[in-house]
PLY file of the C-alpha trace (Angstrom):
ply
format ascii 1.0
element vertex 134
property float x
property float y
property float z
element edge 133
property int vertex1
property int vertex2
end_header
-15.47 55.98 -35.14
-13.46 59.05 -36.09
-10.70 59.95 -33.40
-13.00 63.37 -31.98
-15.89 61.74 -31.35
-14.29 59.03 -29.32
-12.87 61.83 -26.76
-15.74 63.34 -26.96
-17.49 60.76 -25.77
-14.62 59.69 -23.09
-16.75 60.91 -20.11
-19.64 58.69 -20.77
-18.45 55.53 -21.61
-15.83 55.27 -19.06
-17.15 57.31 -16.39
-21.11 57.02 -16.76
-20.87 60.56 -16.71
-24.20 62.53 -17.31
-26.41 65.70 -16.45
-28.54 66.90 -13.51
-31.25 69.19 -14.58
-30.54 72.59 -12.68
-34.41 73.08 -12.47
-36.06 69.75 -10.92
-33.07 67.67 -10.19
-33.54 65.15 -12.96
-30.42 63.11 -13.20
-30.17 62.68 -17.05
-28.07 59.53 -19.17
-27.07 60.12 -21.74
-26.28 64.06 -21.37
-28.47 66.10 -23.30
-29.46 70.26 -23.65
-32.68 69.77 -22.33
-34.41 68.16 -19.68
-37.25 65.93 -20.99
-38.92 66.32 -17.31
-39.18 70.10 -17.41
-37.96 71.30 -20.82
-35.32 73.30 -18.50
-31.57 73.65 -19.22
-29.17 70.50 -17.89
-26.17 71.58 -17.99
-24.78 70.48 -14.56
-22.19 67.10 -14.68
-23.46 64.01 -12.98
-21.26 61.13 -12.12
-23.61 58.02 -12.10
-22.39 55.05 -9.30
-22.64 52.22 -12.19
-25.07 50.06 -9.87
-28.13 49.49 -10.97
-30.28 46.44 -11.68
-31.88 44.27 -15.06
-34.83 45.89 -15.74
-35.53 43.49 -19.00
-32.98 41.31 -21.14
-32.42 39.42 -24.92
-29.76 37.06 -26.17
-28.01 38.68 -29.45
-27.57 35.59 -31.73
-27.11 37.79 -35.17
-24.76 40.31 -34.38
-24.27 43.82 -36.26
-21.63 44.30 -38.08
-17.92 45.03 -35.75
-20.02 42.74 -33.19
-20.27 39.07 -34.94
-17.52 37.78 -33.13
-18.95 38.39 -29.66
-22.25 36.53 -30.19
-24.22 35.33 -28.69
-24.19 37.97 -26.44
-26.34 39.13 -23.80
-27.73 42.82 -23.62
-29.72 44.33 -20.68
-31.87 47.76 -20.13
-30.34 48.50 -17.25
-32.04 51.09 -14.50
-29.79 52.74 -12.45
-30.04 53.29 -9.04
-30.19 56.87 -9.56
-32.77 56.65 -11.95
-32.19 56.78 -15.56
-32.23 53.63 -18.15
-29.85 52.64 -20.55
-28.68 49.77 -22.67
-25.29 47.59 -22.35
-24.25 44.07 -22.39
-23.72 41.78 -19.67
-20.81 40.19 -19.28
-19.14 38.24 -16.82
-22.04 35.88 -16.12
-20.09 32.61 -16.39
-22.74 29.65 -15.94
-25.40 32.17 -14.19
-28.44 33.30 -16.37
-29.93 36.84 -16.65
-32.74 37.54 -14.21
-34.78 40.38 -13.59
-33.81 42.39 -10.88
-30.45 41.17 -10.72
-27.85 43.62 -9.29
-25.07 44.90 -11.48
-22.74 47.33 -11.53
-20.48 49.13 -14.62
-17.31 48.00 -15.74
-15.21 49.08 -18.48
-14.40 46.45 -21.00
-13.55 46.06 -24.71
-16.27 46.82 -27.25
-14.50 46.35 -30.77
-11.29 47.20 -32.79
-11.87 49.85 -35.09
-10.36 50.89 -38.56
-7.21 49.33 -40.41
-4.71 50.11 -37.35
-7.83 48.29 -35.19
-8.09 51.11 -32.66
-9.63 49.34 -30.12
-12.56 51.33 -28.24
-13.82 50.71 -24.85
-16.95 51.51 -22.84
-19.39 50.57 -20.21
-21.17 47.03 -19.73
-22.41 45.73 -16.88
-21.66 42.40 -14.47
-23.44 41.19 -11.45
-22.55 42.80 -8.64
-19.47 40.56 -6.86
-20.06 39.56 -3.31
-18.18 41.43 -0.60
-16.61 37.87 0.44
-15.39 37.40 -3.25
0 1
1 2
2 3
3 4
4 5
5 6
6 7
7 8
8 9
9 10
10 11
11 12
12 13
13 14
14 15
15 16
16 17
17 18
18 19
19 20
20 21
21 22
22 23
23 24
24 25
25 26
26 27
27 28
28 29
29 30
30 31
31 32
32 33
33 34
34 35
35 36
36 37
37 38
38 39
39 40
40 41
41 42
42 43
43 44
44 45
45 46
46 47
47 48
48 49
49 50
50 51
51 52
52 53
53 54
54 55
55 56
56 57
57 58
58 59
59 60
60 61
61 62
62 63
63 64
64 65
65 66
66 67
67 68
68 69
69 70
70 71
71 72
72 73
73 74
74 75
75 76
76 77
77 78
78 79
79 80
80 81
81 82
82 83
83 84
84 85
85 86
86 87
87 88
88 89
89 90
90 91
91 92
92 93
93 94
94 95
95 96
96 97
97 98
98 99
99 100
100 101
101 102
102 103
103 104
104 105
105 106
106 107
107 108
108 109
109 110
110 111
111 112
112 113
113 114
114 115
115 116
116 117
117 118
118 119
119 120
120 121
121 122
122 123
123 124
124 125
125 126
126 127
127 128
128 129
129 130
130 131
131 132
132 133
């Protein structure tokens, strides 16, 4: 990933920042110039909370390429509580399997080094959601 995109994209993958439509209130992941609700204008900043829960899930056993060392990894469609879907992989799942409807929340973690100085780039994933006791 060339050096601009990556802080152009700084918002979103550490902040699960999006877009609320100014029209019908649509809260919109990732941002984009029009609402697919209403076909109005979003141009309004939305900070999502990170919790949401599984919505479906799949074990990645062949990796793409940047990824092979990670897998088998687990990815999730993840529905936010406010809304919006979006894909990521779980992590932090120790012995405890996937279900649907589990809780989880974002965290910022590793996603691969890049490039012969292996810039290493970061962004969202999701874990269960941690007890308040833990």
């Amino acid at each position: 990933m060339e050096l601009p995109r990556h802080w152009r994209l700084q918002n979103q993958r550490y902040g699960l920042v999006g877009e609320v439509c100014d029209q019908c209130g649509v809260k919109l992941f990732p941002p984009r110039d029009v609402c697919p609700s209403c076909a109005e204008p979003a141009h309004e900043q939305y900070t999502f909370s990170g919790r949401g829960q599984v919505y479906s899930h799949s074990t990645v056993y062949s990796a793409p390429a940047g990824y092979e060392e990670y897998a088998p990894y687990t990815v999730a469609l993840v529905k936010l509580d406010e809304g919006p879907m979006l894909t990521a992989q779980l992590t932090d799942l120790g012995d405890q399997e996937p279900e649907i409807g589990m809780p989880v929340e974002m965290v910022t973690r590793r996603l691969r080094a890049e490039g012969e100085q292996g810039m290493i780039v970061y962004g969202y994933k999701f874990r269960p959601v941690m007890s308040q006791g833990s």
